[in-house]
N, C-alpha and C positions, 0 to 999 in steps of 0.2 A: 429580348434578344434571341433567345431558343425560336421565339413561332417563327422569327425573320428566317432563320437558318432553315426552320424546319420546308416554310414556303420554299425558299430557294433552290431545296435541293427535291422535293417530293412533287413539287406542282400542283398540291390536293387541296380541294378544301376543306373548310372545319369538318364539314358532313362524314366525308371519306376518312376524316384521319380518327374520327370518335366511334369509327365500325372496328369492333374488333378481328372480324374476318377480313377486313382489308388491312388491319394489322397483321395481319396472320398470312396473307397472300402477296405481302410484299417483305417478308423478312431478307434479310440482309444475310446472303450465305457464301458469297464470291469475293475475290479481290477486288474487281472493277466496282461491285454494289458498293464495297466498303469504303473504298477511294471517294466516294459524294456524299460520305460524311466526314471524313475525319483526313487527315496526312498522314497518312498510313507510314512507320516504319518501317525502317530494312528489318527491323528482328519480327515485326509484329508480321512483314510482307513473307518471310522466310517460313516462319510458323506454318504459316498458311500451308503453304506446299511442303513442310514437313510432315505435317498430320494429316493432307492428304489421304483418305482409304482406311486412316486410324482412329480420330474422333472425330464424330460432327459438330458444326458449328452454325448459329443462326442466331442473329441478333434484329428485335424487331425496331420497328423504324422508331417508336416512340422512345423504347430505350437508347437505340444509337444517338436520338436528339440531348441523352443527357451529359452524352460523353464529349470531352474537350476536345474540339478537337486538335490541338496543338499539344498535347500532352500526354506521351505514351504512361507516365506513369498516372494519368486518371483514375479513379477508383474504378469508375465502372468500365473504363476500358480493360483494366487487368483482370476485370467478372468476367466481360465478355468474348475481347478478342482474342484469338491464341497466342499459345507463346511458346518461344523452344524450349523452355525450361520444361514443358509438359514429356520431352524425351528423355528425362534427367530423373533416373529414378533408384534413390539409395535402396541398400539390401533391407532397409527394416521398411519399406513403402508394403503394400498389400495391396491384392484386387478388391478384398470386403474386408478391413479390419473392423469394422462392426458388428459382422458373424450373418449376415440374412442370409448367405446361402447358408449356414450349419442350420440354421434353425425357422427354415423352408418346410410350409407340411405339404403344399401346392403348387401348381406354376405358380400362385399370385400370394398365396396368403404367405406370411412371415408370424409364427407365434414364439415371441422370446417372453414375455410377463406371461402371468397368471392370467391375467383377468384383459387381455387386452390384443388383438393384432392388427398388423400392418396389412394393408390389400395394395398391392403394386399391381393397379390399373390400366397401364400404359408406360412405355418407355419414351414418349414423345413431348419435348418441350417448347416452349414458345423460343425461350432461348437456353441455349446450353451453357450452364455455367461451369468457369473454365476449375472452379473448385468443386465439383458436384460429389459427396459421399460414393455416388451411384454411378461414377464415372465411366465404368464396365457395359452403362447400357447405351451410352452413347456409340459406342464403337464399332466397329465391322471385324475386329479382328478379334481373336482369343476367347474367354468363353462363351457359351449361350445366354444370350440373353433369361432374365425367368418367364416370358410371354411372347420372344417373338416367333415362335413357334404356333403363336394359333392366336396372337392378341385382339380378332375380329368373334374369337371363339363364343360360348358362352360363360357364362360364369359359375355354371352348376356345380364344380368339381368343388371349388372356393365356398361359392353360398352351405353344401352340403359339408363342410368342413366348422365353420361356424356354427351352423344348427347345430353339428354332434357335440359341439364341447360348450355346455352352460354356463361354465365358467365366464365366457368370453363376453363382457356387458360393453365394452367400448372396442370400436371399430375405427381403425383411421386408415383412411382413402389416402394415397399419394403413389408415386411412379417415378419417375415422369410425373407430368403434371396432371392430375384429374379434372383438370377444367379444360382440359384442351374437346373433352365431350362435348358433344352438343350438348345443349338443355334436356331434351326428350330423351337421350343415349344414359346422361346422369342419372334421371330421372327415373329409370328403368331398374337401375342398380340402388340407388338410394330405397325403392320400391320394396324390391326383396330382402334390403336390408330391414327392414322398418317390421316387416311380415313374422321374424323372426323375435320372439317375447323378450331374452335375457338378452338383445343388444339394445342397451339403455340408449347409450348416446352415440353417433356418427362424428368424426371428427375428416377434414379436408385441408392437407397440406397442399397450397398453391401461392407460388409468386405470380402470379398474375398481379395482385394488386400492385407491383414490385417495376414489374416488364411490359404490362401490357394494362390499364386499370379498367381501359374500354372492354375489356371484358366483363369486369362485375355490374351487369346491367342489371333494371329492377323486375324483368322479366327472369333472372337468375335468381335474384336476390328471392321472388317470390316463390318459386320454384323449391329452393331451401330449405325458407321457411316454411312449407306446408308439411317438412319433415323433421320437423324438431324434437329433441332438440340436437342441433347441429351446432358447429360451433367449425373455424377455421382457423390456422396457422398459417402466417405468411413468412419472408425471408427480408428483412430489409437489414443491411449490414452499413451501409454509410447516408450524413445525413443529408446528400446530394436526391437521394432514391425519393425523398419524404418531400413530395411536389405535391401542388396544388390538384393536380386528378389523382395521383395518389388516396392523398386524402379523402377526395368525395366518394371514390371508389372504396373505402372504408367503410366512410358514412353511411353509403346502401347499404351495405353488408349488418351494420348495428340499428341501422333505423329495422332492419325486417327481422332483430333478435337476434343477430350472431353474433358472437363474441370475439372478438378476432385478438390472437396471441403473436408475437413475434418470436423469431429464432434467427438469431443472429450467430452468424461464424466469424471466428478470430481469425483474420488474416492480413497476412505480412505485408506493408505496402498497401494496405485497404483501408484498415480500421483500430489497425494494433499502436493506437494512441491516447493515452487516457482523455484528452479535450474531443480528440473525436469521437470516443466510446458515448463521451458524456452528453455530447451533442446528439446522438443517436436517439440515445433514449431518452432524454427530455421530448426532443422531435416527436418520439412516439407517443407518448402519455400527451401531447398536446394534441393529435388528433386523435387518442382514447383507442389506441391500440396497448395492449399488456406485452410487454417486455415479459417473455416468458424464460427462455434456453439462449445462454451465452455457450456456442459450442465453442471447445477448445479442437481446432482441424486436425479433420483426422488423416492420417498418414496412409494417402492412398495415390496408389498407381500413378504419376501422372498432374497428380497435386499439393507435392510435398512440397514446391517450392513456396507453397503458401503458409506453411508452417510458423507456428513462433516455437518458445519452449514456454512450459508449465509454470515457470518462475515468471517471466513475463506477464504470460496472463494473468496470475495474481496478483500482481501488480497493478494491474488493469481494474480487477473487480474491486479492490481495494482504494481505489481510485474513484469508484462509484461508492460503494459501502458509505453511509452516514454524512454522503456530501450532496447527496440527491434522493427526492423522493421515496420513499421505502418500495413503493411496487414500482416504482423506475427502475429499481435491479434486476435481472435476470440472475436465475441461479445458472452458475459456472460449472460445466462438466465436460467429463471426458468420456466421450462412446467409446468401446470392447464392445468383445463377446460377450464381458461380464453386462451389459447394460450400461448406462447413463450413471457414471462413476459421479458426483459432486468432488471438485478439485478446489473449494474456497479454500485460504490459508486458516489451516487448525490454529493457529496462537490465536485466537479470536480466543475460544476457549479450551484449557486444558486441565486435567487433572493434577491435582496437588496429590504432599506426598503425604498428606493425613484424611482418613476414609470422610467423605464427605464434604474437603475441602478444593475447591474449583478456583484455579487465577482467568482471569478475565479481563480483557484487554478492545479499548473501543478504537473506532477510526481514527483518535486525533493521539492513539499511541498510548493513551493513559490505561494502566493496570489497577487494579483490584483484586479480591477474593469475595469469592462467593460461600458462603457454606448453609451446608441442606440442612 
């Protein structure tokens, strides 16, 4: 039913619609684009020219083919199209409540661990997700972006930032998206990362396999791999996203030794259902992606209306916990400034009131004691 739609409304054939630069040059950023895929609402039409000059927005044709069109509350129409609620923003919301600007040593690098930083390579997405942590870099208005000041630059300030501190053995690529690079543009920067002794491993956050899968081609895929070891993080949050190109577009990725992790975000109206959570993650572990980060959303500018509360999500993980797979669970956390807090429910286990004694308590409710 989807290619019939997809025919109808694109006029491409298979060739054109499997390039990913024709997925890329015909992204969906207008109201009239949006209208020849879906029946656009009054709130969803409103958005639109609300955030006008304030967020951008672009949704690529293969992702709009997944959206209902009859149903503003879609999962993936609530990812991708806006919405008024994005103007709606309580006093405890924040532009980074994760801290990258506190703990910025660069335009690009972010060092908050010991041993590990983030490289924000680009502010540019395939599609701009209407929950994105990084919500700040979509926008025209309020602060500076941390690269659009020179994002064509080079990377010497950043590369010489990682050389100086040894500490630093894992390096993770994300933005915006770092695949929206060419192959040869990546490959330049994976180059100099590689040149450097104490960065063990490169790591690559992209939903591409997500928004666009025609991107992870085996001319990529090889490309990667000549840099190993690499390894990549994608975002699939409902189990609508976990389609047949999805999938193969995986497949390249692990056939050429990449490991590919998932990070899934808790959101309202998306995926904040334990049968959908659970569906998720089986989906994943069937086409042998690792359920990595269950985020719990974080409370930013713009996207709080995707919010649950803490009790909730618990609820959720516990819901997965000892009824599926053991590496089918994502560990459940909460980003700060303090880092990647783990929020699982402690009665799992707690301390007794005799030294050494532990009460312990499994999925189906049932308690014990443990003692050392």
């Amino acid at each position: 039913m989807r290619n019939i739609i997809v025919r109808s409304v694109t006029g491409n054939s298979d060739e054109a619609w499997s390039d990913w630069r024709w997925q890329m040059r015909n992204r969906i950023s207008t109201l009239d684009g949006l209208k020849r895929w879906i029946n656009v609402s009054t709130s969803e039409s409103d958005a639109i020219q609300q955030l006008k000059g304030i967020y951008r927005w672009s949704i690529t044709p293969y992702y709009a083919s997944l959206m209902d069109p009859d149903d503003p509350n879609c999962p993936i129409r609530l990812q991708a199209v806006p919405s008024p609620e994005e103007t709606i923003v309580p006093d405890s919301a924040d532009i980074d409540p994760v801290g990258d600007q506190y703990f910025r040593k660069t335009n690009r690098v972010v060092h908050k661990y010991p041993d590990r930083v983030i490289f924000l390579v680009t502010s540019v997405c395939p599609v701009y997700c209407r929950h994105c942590t990084r919500k700040f870099h979509t926008t025209t208005v309020g602060p500076e972006s941390y690269f659009e000041q020179g994002e064509a630059t080079s990377w010497d300030e950043d590369i010489a930032y990682i050389e100086s501190h040894p500490q630093i053995r894992d390096v993770l690529l994300t933005g915006g998206d770092p695949l929206m690079y060419s192959n040869d543009r990546l490959a330049k920067l994976l180059e100099k990362l590689r040149a450097i002794n104490h960065v063990e491993i490169i790591r690559i956050g992209s939903r591409f396999p997500v928004l666009a899968p025609q991107r992870i081609t085996d001319e990529l895929c090889e490309m990667l791999a000549s840099f190993h070891p690499v390894w990549l993080n994608t975002h699939f949050n409902h189990p609508k996203e976990v389609t047949e190109e999805a999938a193969a577009a995986c497949d390249r990725l692990l056939r050429a030794g990449i490991p590919v992790g998932n990070q899934t975000v808790l959101l309202k109206g998306v995926n904040n259902s334990p049968d959908v959570m659970r569906q998720l993650m089986l989906a994943l572990v069937k086409i042998r992606v690792r359920p990595y980060y269950l985020y719990h959303c974080d409370n930013v500018v713009g996207v709080s209306h995707f919010m649950t509360s803490l009790k909730e999500g618990q609820a959720i993980y516990e819901s997965l916990q000892g009824h599926i797979t053991g590496f089918a669970v994502p560990q459940y956390v909460l980003t700060t400034e303090l880092g990647k807090n783990p929020v699982m429910p402690y009665e799992y286990v707690k301390q007794g009131d005799i030294e050494g004694e532990w009460h312990i308590r499994n999925f189906r409710g049932q308690t014990g004691i443990y003692l050392e």
